[in-house]
matplotlib code that plots the C-alpha trace (Angstrom):
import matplotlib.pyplot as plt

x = [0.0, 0.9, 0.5, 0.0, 0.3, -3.4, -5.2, -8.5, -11.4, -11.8, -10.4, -12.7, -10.6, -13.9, -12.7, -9.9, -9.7, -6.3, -3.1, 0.7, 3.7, 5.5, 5.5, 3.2, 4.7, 1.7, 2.7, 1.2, -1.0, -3.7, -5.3, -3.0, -2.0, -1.8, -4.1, -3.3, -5.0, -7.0, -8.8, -12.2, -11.4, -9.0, -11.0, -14.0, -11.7, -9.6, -13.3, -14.2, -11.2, -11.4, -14.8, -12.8, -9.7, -8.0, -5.7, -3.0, 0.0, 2.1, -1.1, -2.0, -5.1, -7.4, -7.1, -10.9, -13.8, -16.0, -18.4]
y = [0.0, 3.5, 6.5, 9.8, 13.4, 15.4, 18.4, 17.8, 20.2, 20.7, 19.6, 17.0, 14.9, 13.5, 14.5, 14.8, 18.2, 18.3, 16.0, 16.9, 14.7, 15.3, 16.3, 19.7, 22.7, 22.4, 25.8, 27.0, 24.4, 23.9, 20.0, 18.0, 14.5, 11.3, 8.6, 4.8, 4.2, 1.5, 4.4, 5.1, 8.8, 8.8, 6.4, 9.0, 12.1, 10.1, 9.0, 12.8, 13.8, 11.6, 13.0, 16.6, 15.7, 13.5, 10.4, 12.0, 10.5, 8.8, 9.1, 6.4, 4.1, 3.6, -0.1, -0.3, 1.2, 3.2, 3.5]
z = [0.0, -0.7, 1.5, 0.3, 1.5, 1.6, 3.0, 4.1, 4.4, 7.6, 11.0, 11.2, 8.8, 6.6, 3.3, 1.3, -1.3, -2.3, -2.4, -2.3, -4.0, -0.5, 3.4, 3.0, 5.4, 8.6, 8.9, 5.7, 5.0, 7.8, 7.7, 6.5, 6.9, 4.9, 4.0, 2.3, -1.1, 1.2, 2.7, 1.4, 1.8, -0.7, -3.0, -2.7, -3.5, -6.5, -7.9, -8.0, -9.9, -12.5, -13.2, -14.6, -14.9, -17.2, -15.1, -13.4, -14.6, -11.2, -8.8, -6.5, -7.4, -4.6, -3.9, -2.7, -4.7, -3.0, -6.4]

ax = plt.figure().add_subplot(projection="3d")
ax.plot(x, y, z, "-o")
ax.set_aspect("equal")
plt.show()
């Protein structure tokens, strides 16, 4: 499994709306932490970017499907 660097939307941790290819500064960037690709989080948020966005080359799959 993978685990990847993301900002969530709130404190509350529910969901993911942005990602970073490393360690984010917690000093500039409030909410961060990382996720697996098991977690349904970051199933949910990849599923919504693929709706706009063409597959970003190098970004992790989910390995569950949240669909």
């Amino acid at each position: 499994m993978t685990t990847i660097n993301v900002q969530f939307a709130d404190s509350t941790q529910t969901a993911i709306v942005s990602f970073f290819s490393g360690a984010p500064d917690p000093e500039f960037w409030s909410n961060c932490g990382t996720v697996d690709t098991s977690d349904p989080r970051w199933a949910a948020y990849y599923a919504e970017q693929q709706k706009f966005f063409p597959p970003i080359r190098g970004l992790p799959e989910p390995t569950i499907d949240v669909t």
